[in-house]
Backbone as numpy.savetxt, mean C-alpha at the origin, in Angstrom:
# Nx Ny Nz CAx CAy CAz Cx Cy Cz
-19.66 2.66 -9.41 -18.87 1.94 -8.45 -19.03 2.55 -7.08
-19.00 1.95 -6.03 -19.72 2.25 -4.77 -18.19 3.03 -3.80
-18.30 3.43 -3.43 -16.92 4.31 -2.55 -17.42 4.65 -1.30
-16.69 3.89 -0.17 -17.19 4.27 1.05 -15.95 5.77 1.37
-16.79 6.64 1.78 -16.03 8.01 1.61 -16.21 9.04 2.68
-15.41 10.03 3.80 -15.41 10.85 4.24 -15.22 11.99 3.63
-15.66 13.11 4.00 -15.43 14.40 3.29 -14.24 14.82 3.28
-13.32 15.08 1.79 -12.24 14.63 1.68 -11.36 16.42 2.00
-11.54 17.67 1.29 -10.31 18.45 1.36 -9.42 17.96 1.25
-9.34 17.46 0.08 -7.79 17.34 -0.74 -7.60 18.43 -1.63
-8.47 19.51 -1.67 -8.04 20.54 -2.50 -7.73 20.30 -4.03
-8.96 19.20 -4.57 -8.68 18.76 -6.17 -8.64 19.89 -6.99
-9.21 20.99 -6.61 -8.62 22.25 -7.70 -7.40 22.71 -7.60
-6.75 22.15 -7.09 -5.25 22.48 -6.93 -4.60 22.50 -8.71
-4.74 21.45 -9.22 -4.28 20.85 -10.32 -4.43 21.92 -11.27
-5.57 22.87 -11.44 -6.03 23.96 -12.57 -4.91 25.42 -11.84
-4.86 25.49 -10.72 -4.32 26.82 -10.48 -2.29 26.46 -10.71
-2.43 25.14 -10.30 -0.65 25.36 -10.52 -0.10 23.70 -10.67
1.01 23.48 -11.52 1.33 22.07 -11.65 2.08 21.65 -10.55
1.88 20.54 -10.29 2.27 19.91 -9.15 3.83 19.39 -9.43
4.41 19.21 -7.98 6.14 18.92 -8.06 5.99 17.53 -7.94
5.43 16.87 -7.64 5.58 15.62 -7.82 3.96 14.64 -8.65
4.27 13.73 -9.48 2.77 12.96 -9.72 3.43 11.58 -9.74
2.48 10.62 -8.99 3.13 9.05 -8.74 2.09 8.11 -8.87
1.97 7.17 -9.34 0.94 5.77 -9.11 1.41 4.99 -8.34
-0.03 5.11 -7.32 0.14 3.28 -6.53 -0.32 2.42 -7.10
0.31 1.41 -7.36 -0.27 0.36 -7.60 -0.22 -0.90 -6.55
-1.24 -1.12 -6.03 -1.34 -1.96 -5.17 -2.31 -3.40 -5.17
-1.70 -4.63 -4.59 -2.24 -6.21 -4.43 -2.37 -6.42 -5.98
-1.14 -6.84 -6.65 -1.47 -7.20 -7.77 -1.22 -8.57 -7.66
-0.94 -9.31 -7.06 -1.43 -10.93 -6.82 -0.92 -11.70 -8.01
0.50 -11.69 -8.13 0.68 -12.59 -9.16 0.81 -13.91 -9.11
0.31 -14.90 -10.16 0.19 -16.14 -10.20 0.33 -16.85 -11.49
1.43 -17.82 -11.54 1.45 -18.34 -12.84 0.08 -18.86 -13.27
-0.37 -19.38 -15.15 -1.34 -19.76 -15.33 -2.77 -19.15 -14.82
-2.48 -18.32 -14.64 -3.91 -17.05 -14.51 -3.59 -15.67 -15.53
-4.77 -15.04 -15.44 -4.83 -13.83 -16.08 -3.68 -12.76 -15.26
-2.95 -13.05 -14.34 -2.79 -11.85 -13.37 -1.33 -10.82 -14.07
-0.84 -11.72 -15.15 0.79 -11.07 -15.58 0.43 -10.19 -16.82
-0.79 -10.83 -17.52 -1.05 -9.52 -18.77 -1.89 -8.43 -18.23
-2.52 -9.17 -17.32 -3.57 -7.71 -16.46 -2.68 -7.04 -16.04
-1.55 -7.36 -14.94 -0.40 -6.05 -14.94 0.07 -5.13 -16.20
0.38 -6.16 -16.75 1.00 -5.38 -17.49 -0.28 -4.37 -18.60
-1.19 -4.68 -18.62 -2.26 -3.88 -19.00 -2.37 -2.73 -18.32
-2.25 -2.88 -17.03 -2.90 -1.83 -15.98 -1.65 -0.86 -16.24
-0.17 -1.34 -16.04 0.91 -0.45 -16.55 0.61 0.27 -17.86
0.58 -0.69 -19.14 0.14 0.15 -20.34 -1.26 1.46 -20.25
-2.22 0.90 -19.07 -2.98 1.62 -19.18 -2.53 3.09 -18.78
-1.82 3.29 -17.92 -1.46 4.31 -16.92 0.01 4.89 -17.84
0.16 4.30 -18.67 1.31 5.19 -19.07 0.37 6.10 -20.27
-0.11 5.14 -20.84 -0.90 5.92 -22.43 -1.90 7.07 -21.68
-2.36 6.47 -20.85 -3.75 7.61 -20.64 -4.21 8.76 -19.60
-2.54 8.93 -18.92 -2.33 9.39 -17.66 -1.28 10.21 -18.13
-1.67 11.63 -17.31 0.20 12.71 -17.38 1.11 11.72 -16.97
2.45 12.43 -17.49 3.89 11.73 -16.70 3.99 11.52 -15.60
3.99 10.52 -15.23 4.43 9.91 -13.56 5.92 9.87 -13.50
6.41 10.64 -11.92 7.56 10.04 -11.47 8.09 8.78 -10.99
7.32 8.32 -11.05 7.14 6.86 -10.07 6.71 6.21 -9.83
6.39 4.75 -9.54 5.29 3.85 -9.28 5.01 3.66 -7.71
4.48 3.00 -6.62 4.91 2.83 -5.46 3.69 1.15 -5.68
4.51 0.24 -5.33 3.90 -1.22 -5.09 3.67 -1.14 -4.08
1.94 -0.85 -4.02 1.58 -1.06 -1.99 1.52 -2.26 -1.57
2.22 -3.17 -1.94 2.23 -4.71 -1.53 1.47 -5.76 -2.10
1.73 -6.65 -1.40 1.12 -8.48 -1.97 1.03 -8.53 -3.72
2.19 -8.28 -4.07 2.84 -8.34 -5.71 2.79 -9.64 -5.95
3.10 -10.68 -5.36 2.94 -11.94 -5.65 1.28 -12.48 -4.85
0.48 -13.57 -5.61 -0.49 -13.93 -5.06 -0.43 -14.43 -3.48
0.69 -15.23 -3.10 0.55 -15.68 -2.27 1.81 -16.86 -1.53
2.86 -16.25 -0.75 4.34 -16.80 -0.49 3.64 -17.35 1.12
3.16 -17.32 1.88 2.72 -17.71 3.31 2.79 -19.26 3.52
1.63 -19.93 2.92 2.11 -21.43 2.80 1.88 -22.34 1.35
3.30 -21.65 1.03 3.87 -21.98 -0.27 4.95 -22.75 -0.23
5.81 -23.89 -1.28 6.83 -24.23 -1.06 8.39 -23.40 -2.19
8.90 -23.56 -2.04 9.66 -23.00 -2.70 9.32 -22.59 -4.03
9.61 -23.95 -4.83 9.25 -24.10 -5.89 7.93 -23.31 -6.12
6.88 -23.04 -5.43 5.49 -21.88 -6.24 6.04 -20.71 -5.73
7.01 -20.54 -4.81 6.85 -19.21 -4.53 7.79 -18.10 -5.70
9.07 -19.19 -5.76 9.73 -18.79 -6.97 8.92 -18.95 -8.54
7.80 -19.27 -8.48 7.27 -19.22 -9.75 6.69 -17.79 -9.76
6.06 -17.51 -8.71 5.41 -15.93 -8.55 6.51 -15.04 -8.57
7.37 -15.12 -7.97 8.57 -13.95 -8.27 8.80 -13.77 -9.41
8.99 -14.86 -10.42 9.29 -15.00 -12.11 8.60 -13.95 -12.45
7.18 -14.10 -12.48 6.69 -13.35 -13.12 6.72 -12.01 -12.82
6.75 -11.28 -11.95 7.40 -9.93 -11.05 8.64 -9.70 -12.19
9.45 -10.66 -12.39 10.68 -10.12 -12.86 10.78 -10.36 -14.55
9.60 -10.78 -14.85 9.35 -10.65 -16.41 8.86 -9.15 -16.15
7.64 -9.06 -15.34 6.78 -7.76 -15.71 8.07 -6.39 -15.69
9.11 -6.67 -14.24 9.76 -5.38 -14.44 10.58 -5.27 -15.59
11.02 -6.33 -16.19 11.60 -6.40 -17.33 10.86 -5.78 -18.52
9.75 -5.85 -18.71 9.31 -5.45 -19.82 8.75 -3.74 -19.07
9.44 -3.39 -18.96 9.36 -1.87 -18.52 9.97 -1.26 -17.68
11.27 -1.24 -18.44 12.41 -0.92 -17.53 12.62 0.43 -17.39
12.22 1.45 -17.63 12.38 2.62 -17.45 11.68 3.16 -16.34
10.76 2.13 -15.81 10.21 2.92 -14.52 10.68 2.67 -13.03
10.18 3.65 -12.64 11.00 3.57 -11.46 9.92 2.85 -10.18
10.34 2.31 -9.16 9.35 1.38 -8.32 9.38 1.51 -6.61
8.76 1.89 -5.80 9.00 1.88 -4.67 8.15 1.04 -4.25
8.70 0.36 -3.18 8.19 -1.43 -2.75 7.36 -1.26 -1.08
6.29 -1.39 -1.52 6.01 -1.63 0.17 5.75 -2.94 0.74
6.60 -3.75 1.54 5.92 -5.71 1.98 4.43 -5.51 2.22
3.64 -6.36 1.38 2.73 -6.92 1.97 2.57 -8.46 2.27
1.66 -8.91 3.14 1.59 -10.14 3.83 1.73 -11.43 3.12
1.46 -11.15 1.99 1.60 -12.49 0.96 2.84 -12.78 0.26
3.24 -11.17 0.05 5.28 -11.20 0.00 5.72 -11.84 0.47
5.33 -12.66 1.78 6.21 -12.84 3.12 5.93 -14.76 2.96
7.03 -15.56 2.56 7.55 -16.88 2.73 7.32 -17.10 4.04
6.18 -17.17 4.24 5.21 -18.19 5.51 5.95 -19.65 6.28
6.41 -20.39 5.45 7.21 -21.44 5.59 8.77 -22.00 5.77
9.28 -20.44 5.76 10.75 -20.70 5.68 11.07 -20.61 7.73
11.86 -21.37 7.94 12.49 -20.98 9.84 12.87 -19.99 10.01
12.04 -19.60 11.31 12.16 -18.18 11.75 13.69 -18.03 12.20
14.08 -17.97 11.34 16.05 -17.99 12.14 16.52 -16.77 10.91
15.50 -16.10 10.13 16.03 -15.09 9.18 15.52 -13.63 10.40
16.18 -12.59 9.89 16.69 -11.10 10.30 15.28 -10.62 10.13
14.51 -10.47 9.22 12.73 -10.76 9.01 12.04 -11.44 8.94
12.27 -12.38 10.01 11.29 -13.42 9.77 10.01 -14.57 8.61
11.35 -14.71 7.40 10.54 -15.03 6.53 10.27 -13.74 5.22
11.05 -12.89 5.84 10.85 -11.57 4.64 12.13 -11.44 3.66
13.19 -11.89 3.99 14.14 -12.02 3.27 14.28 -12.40 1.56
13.52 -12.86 1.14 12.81 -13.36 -0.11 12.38 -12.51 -0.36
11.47 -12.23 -0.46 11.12 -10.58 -0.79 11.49 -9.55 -0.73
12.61 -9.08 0.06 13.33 -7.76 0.16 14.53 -8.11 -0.64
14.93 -9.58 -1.20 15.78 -9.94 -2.15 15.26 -9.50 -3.58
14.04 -9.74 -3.82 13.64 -9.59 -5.02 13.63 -7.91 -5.19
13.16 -7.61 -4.45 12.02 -5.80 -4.37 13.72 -4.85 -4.44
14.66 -5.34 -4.27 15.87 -4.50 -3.62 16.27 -3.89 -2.64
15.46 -4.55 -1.81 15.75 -3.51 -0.01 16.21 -3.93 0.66
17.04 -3.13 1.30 18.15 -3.67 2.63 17.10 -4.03 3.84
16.11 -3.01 4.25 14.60 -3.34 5.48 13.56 -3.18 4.93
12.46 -3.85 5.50 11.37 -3.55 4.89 10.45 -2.70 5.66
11.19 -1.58 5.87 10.81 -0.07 6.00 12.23 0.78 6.09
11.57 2.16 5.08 12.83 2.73 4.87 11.83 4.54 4.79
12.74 5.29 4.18 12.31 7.16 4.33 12.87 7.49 3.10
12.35 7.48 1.91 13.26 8.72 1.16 12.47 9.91 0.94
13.07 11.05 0.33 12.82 11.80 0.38 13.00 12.57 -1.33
12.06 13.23 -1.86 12.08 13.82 -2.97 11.28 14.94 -3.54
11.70 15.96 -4.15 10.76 17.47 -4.43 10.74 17.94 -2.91
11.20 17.95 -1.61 10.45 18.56 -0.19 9.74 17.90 -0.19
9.43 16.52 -1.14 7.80 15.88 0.25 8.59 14.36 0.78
8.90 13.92 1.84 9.36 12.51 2.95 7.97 11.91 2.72
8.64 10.66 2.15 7.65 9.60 2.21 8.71 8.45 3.07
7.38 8.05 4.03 7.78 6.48 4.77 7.31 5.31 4.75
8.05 4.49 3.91 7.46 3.06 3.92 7.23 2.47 5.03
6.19 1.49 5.42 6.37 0.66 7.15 5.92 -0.43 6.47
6.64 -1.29 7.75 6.25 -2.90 7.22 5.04 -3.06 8.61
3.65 -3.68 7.89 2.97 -3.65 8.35 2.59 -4.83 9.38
3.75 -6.36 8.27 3.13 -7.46 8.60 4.11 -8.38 9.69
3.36 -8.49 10.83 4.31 -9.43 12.27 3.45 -10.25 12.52
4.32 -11.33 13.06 4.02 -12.21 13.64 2.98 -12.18 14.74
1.49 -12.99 15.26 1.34 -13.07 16.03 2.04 -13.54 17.47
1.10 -13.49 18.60 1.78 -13.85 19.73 1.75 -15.36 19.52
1.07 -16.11 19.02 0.69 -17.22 18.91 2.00 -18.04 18.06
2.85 -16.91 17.09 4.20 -17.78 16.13 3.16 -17.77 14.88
2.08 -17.09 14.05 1.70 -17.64 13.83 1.61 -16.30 12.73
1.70 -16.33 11.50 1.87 -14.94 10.37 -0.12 -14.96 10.20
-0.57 -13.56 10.73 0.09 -12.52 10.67 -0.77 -11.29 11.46
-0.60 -10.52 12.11 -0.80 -9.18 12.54 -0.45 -8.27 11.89
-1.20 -6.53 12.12 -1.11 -5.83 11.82 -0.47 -4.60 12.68
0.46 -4.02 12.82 1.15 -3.49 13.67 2.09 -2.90 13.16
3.19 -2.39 14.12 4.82 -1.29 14.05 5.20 -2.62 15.12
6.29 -3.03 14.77 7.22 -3.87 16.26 7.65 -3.05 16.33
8.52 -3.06 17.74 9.36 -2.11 18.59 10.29 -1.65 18.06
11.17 -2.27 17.33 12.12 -1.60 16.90 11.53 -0.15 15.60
10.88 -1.50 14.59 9.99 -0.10 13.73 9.33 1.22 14.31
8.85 1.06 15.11 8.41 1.79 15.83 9.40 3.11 16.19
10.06 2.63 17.22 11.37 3.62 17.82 11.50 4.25 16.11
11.86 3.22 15.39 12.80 4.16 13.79 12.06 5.45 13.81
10.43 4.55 13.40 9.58 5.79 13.04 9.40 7.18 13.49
9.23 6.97 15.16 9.40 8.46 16.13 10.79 8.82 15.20
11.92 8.13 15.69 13.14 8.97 15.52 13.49 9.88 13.93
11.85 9.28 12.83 12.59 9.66 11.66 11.33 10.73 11.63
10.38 10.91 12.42 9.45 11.85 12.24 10.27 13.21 13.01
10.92 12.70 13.99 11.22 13.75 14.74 12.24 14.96 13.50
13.11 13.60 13.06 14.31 14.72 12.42 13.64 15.26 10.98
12.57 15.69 10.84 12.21 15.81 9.40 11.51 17.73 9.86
11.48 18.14 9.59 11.44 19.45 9.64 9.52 19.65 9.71
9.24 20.43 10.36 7.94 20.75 10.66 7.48 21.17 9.12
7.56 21.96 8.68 7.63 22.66 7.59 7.33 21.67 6.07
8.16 20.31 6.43 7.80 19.41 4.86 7.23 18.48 5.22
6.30 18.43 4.31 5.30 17.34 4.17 5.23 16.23 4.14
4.81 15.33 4.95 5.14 14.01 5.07 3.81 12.85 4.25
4.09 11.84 3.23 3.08 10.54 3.13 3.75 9.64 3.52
2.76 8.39 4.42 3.06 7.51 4.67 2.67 6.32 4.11
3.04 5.14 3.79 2.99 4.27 2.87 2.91 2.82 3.95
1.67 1.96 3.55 1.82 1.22 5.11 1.08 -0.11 3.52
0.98 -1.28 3.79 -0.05 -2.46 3.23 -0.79 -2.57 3.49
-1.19 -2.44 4.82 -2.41 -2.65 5.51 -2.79 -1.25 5.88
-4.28 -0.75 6.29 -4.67 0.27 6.41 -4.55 0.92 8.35
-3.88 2.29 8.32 -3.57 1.98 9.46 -5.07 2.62 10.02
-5.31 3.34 9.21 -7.15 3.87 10.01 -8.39 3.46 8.66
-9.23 2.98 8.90 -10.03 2.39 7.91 -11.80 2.67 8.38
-12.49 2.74 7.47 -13.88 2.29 7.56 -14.29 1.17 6.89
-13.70 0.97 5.61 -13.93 -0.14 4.83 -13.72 -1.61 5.50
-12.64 -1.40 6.90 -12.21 -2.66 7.58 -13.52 -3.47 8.06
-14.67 -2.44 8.76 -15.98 -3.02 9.13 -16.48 -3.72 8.45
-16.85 -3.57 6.72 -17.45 -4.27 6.04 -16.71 -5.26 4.91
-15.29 -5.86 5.34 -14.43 -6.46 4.42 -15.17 -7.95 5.11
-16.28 -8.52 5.03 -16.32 -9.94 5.14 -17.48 -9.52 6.64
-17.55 -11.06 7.10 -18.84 -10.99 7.91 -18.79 -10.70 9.43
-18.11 -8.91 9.88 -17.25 -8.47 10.71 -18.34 -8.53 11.87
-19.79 -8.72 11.64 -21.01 -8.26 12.99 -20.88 -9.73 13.63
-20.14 -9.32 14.98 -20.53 -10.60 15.55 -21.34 -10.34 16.99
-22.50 -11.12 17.08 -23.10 -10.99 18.37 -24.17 -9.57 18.39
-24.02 -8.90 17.53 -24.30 -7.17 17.80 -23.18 -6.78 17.55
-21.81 -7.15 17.51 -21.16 -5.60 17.81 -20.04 -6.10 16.72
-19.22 -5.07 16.19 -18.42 -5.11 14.75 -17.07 -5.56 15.77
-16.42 -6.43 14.52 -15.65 -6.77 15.23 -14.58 -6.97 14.34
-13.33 -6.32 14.10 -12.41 -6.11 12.86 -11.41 -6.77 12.94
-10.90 -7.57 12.75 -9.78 -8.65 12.70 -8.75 -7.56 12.69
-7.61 -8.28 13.57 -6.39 -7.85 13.44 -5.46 -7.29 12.66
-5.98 -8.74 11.59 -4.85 -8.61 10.29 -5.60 -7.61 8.61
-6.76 -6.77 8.95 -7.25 -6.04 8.65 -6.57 -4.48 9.01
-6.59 -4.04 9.68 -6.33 -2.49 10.15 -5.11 -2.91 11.17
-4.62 -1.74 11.33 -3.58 -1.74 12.36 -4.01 -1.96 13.89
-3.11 -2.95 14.60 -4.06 -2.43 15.82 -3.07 -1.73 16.99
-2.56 -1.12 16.46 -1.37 0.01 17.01 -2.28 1.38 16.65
-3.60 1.54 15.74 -4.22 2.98 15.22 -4.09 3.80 15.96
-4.76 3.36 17.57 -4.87 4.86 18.05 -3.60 5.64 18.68
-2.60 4.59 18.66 -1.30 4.89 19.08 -0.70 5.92 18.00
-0.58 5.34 16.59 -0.02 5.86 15.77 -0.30 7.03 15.42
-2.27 7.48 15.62 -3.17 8.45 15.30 -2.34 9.74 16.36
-1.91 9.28 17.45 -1.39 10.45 18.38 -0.44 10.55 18.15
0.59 9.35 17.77 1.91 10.45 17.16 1.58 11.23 16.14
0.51 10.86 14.89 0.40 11.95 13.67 0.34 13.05 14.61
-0.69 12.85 15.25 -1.15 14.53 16.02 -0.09 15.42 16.50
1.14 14.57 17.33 1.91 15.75 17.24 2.87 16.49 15.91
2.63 15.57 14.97 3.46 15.93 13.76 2.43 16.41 12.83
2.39 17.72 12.35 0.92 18.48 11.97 1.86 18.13 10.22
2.62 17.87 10.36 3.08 18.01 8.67 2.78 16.63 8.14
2.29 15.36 8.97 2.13 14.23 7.85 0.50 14.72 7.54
0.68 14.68 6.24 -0.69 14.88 5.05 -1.37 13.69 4.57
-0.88 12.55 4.40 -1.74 11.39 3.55 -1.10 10.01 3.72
-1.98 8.94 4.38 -1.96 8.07 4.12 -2.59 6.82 3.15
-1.23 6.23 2.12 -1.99 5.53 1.56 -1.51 3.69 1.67
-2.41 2.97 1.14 -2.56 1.44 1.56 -3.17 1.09 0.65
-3.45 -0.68 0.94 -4.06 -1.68 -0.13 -4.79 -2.38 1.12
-4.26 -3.64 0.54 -4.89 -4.78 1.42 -6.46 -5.11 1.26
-7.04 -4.13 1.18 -8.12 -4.76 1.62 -9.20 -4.92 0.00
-8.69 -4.45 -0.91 -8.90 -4.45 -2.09 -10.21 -3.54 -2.63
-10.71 -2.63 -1.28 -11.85 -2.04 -1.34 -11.10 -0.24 -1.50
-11.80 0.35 -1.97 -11.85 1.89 -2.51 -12.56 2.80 -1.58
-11.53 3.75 -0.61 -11.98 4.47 0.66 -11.37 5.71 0.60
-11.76 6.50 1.08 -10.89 7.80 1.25 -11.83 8.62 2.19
-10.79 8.61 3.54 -11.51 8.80 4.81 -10.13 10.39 5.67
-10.96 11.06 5.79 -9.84 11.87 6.72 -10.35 12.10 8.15
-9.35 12.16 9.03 -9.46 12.35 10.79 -8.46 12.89 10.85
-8.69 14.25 11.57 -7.54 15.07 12.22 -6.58 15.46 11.22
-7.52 15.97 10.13 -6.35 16.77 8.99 -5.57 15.82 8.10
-5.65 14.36 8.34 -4.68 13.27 7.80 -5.66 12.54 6.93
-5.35 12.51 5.60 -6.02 11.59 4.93 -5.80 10.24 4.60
-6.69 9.39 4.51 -6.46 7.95 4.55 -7.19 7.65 3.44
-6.28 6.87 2.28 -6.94 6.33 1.12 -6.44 4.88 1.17
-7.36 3.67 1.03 -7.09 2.73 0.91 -7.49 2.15 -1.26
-6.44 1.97 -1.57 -6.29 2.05 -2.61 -6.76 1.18 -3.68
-8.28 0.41 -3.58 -8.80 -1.07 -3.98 -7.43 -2.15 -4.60
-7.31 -2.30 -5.46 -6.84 -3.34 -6.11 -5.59 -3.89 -7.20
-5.56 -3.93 -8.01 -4.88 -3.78 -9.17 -5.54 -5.28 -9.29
-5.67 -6.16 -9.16 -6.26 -7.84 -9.24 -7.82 -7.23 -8.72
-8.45 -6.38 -8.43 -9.59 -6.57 -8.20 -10.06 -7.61 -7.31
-10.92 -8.65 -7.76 -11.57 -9.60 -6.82 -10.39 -11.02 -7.24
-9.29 -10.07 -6.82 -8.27 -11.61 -7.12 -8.25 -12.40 -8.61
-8.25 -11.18 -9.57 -8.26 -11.09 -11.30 -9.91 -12.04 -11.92
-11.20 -11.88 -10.91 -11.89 -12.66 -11.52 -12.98 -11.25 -12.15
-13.72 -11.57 -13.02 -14.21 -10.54 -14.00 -15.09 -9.46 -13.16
-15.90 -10.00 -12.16 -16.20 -9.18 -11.30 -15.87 -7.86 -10.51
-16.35 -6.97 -9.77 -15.87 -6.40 -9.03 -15.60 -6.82 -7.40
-14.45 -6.54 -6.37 -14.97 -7.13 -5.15 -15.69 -6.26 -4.48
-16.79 -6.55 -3.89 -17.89 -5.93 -3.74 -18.49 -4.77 -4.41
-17.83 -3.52 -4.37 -18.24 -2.76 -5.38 -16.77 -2.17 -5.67
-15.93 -2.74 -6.04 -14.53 -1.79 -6.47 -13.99 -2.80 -7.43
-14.00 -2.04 -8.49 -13.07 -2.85 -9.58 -11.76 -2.65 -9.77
-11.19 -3.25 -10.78 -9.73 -3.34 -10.60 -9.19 -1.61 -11.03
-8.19 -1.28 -10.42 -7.65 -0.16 -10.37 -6.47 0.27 -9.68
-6.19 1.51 -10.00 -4.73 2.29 -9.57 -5.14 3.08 -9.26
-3.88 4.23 -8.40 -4.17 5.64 -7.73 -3.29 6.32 -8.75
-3.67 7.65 -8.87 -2.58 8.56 -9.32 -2.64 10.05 -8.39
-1.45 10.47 -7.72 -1.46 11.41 -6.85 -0.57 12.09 -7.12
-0.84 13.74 -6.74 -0.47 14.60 -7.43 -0.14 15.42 -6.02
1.53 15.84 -5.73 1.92 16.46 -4.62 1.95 18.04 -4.87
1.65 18.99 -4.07 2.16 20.23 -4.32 2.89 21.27 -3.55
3.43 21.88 -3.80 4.90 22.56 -2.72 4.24 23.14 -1.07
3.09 23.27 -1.36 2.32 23.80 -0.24 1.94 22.66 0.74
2.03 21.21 0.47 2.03 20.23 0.80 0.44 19.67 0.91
-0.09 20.23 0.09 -1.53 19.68 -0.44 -1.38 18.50 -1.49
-2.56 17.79 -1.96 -2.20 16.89 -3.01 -3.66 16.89 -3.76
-3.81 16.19 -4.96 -5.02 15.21 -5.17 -4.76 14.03 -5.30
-6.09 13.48 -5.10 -5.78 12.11 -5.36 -7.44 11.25 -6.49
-7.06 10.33 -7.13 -8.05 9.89 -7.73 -7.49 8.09 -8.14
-8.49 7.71 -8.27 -8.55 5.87 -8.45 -9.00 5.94 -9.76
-8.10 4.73 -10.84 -8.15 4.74 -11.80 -8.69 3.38 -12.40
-9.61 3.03 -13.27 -10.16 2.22 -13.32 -9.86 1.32 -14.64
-9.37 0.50 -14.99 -8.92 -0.46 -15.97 -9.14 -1.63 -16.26
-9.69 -2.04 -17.74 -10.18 -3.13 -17.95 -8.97 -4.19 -18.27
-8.90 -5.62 -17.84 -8.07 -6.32 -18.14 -8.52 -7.51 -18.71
């Protein structure tokens, strides 16, 4: 399987010299859809990761859990939630942290809701915003909602709005130099894989859509810089398998859990899969992509 990859220092021998305080799976873009393969492949990819993987504390949903709420009508969008709430049902003991991604997001409802159309989804997932901070073992993890409105009225960009934004400074500031921070975004906020997701060369020169990568990066890249304690960023979206670091911060974009949108193939070269990451008190981690047949 093909991995577009920077030289990582994640310190994977970590794991042999001492056990780690925290171990979690992302599972990310599992694209659910009635009448497709996509509800036993979850639940496969879950069975897979419980039988054949150490104990996880946790799951983290890097977004677009349902195939597709944007321009949907009620009636399909509540059919995709169903199945979300069969799958958590049949595995109730785990625990789930929710990140919005763009297809979460009821495309069609009047912009007269508090999220613009996100309300549906932060109903289902259990969240008061769709970005929040908890904190567990000494390592702060921050969810961000990745997905806004264009200038145009028109879903969707990749960005922090203003208010998110302000939160974010204000919640980096109060977190202690000393503990380790991951950040948790849908979309990738620094990427290489963004260049080659579709037919990005235009004219000569690469040209990366919006709703691909953040286009707040180099903004966001200088607040990391003054905060030397965030360690790892991870994401979906783009359904491709990356792990890129700049300036001490690692960036894993996490391929799939639906793969090429549950068809037998791989999308381009990344098949369907999960992350499993492994935190340690020193605020190092590993990380590895897990590969599952459905």
């Amino acid at each position: 399987m093909g991995t577009l990859m920077a030289p990582m220092g994640c310190q994977m021998d970590k794991k042999s010299l001492k056990a780690p305080i925290l171990r979690f799976a992302q599972l990310t873009d599992m694209h659910l859809l009635p009448d497709s393969p996509a509800e036993e492949g979850v639940k496969k990819c879950i069975r897979h990761l419980l039988s054949n993987e150490e104990k996880i504390d946790f799951i983290i949903n890097g977004g677009d859990l349902i195939m597709d709420a944007l321009d949907k009508n009620k009636q399909e969008v509540e059919s995709q939630w169903e199945i979300w709430r069969n799958i958590k049902n049949s595995f109730p003991d785990l625990t789930f942290y929710h990140c919005l991604g763009n297809h979460d997001v009821w495309g069609l409802t009047p912009n007269i809701e508090k999220y613009q159309g996100k309300e549906w989804a932060l109903r289902e997932l259990g969240l008061e915003s769709p970005y929040y901070h908890f904190e567990t073992q000494g390592w702060h993890f921050i969810v961000l909602d990745s997905t806004h409105l264009r200038p145009d009225g028109r879903w969707y960009t990749a960005k922090l709005d203003l208010e998110q934004k302000q939160w974010f400074k204000n919640t980096l500031a109060s977190i202690k130099s000393e503990e380790p921070i991951l950040i948790i975004s849908h979309i990738p906020i620094l990427g290489a894989s963004t260049f080659l997701d579709g037919d990005n060369l235009k004219n000569g020169d690469w040209v990366v859509p919006g709703a691909w990568m953040h286009t707040d990066a180099k903004e966001l890249i200088k607040l990391f810089y003054q905060h030397k304690n965030i360690k790892l960023c991870i994401s979906g979206h783009i359904h491709l398998l990356e792990k890129l670091v700049y300036n001490n911060v690692h960036y894993y974009c996490s391929g799939a859990v639906c793969g090429n949108w549950w068809e037998n193939e791989p999308y381009e070269e990344t098949n369907k899969g999960y992350a499993v990451i492994e935190l340690f008190d020193d605020g190092s981690h590993t990380y590895k992509y897990v590969e599952f047949e459905a």
